[in-house]
N, C-alpha and C positions, 0 to 999 in steps of 0.2 A: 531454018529457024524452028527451037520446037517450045512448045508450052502448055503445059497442063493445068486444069481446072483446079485440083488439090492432088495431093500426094500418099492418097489413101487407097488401097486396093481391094476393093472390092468383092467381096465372097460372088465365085461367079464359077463357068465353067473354067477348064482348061486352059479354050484355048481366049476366051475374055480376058483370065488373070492374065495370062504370056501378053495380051494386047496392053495392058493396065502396065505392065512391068517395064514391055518397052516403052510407052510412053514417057512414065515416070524417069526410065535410065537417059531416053534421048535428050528432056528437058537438060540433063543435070548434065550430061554430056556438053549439051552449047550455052550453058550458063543460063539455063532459061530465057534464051533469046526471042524477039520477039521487035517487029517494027514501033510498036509503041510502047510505054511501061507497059508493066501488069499491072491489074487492079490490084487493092490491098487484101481481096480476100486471096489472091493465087500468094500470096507474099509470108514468111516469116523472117525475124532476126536475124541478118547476117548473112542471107542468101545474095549470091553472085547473081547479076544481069546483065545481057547485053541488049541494048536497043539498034537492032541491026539499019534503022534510018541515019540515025547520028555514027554510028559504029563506036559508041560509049559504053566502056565496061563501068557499071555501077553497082556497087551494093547496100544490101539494104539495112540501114542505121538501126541502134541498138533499139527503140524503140519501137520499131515496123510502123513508125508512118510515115516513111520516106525512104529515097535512095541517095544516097552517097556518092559523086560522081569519084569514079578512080582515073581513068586515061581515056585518048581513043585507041582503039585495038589498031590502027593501019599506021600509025607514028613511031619511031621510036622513039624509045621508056615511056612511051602511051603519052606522047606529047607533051612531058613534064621535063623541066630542066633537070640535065645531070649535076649530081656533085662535081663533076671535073669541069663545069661551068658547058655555055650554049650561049646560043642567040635568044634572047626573048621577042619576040613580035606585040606584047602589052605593055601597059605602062608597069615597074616594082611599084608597090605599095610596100612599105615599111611601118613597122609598130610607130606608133605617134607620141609616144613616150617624151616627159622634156625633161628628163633628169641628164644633168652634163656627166654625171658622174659615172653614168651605164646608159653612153648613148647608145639610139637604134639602130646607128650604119657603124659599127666601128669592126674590130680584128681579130681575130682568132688568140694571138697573143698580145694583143696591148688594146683591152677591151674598155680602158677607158678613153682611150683617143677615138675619134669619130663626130658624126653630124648627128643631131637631134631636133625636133620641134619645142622651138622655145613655147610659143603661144600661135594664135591664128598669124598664117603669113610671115614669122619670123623663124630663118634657121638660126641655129646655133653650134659655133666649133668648139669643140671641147678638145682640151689635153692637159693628160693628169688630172683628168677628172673635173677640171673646171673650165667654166665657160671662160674661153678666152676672144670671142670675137663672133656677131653677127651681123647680119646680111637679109634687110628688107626692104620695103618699098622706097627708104629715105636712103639708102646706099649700104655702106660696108663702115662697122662702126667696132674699132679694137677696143676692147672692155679692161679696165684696171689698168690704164695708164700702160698699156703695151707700145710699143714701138713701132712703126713705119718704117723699114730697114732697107737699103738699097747697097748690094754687095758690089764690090768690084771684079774685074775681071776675071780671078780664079777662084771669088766667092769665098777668102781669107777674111777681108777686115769689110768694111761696112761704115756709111753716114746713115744716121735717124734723125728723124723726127719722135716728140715725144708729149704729152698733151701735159702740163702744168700736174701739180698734187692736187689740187681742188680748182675745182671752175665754177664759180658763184653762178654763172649766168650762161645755157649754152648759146655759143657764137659761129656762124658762119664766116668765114673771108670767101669773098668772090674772087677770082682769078680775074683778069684783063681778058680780052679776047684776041690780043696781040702783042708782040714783042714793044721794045721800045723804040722808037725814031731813034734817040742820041743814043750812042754808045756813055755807058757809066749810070746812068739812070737808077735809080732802085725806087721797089713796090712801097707805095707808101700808103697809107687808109684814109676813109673820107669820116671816119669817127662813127660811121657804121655798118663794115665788113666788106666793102666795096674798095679794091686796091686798084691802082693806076701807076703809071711810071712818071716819075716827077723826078729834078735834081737831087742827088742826093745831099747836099749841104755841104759838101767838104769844097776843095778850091781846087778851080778848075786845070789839071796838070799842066804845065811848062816843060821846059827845056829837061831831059834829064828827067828827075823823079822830084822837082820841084811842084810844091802846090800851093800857088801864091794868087791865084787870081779866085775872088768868090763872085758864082754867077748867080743869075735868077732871073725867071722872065718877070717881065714887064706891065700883064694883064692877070689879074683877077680874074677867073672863067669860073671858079666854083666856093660853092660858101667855105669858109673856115674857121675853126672856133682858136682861138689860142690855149694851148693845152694850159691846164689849173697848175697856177704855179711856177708859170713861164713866162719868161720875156721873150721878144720876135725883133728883127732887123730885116730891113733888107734897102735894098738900091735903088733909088728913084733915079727916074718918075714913074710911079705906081700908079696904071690907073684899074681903078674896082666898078667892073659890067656891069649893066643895068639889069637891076634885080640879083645882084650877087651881096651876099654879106657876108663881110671881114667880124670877127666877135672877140672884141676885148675885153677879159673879164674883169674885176675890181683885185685892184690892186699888179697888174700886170700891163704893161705898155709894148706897143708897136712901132718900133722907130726907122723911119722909111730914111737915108742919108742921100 
């Protein structure tokens, strides 16, 4: 390692200057190296260092009140990732930008597709420039009435799902935690976002593709309101659990036969 006081030579003898000169050459020769920085007075703009402890080539910022770290000299490209890509062993940090329109992770050629930070804790996918779907602590939520698409086997045609044009109020449906017991059964609601498998209402199939018998069970296990505007039927004898309520509204009837 070599390093000098200053870079000034000294009106002296002979063979003092030749000692001053190599000094001066050897420093610049090893980058001004040296187990620790220099202080700021050995330092001007722009000068190259090496801190032979870390093996960090650094130089020193426009300024001269500090150094600039560049690589370590024993890695190669001095421990920085290549343009033709690497392993990184830290976390990427990316610009925190949340315009959809010039997100901060997108492509070389289609630089408006990619991921962005909407807000704290919220990502956002962008393509074509707009936000079309994020992803945060409450799950994965497609934005503008986008589609839930499920392709079939050679990913030609597709069933969706699709969210209404306007949603006054937003709604959760719970899923069941299990299939149905009967075969036919369909998810029905309890009036608030809690679905279960219950008879579907049509007539319970016969011989052939006849449907002539209408079933129902026989006990009341959960409250029900009669939806506004509707009449109800069903097949006695009816009986309604203790602490369950049946709700009739005015002007609509339950006719149990």
């Amino acid at each position: 390692m070599a390093d000098v006081t200053n870079y000034t030579i000294e009106n002296a003898s002979g063979a003092n200057v030749r000692t001053d000169l190599n000094a001066v050459f050897g420093a610049i020769q090893s980058s001004n190296s040296k187990s620790s920085d220099l202080a700021s007075s050995q330092c001007v703009a722009g000068m190259p260092f090496l801190n032979t402890t870390t093996n960090i080539l650094k130089i020193r910022n426009s300024s001269n009140g500090a150094f600039t770290e560049i690589g370590n000299i024993d890695q190669a490209n001095l421990g920085l990732l290549s343009k033709a890509g690497g392993t990184m062993t830290g976390p990427l940090l990316i610009d925190d930008s949340s315009s959809a329109s010039t997100p901060a992770f997108s492509f070389d050629t289609d630089t408006d597709l990619g991921l962005f930070r909407k807000s704290a804790n919220v990502m956002g996918f962008s393509s074509s420039g707009t936000e079309q779907m994020i992803f945060d602590a409450n799950g994965l939520t497609l934005q503008a009435q986008n589609d839930l698409r499920f392709a079939d086997s050679d990913s030609s045609h597709y069933v969706a799902f699709q969210a209404p044009a306007t949603v006054s109020s937003s709604l959760t449906w719970t899923l069941p935690a299990a299939d149905a017991t009967v075969s036919g059964y369909a998810l029905v609601s309890d009036a608030s976002g809690v679905l279960s498998w219950a008879a579907a209402g049509g007539g319970a199939v016969g011989a052939g593709s006849d449907e002539i018998f209408w079933e129902n069970d026989q006990t009341v296990t959960q409250n029900y309101t009669i939806t506004n505007g509707k009449n109800a039927g069903s097949f006695g004898p009816i009986e309604i659990q203790s602490g369950v309520t049946v709700t009739v509204g005015s002007g609509e009837t339950w006719t149990v036969v």
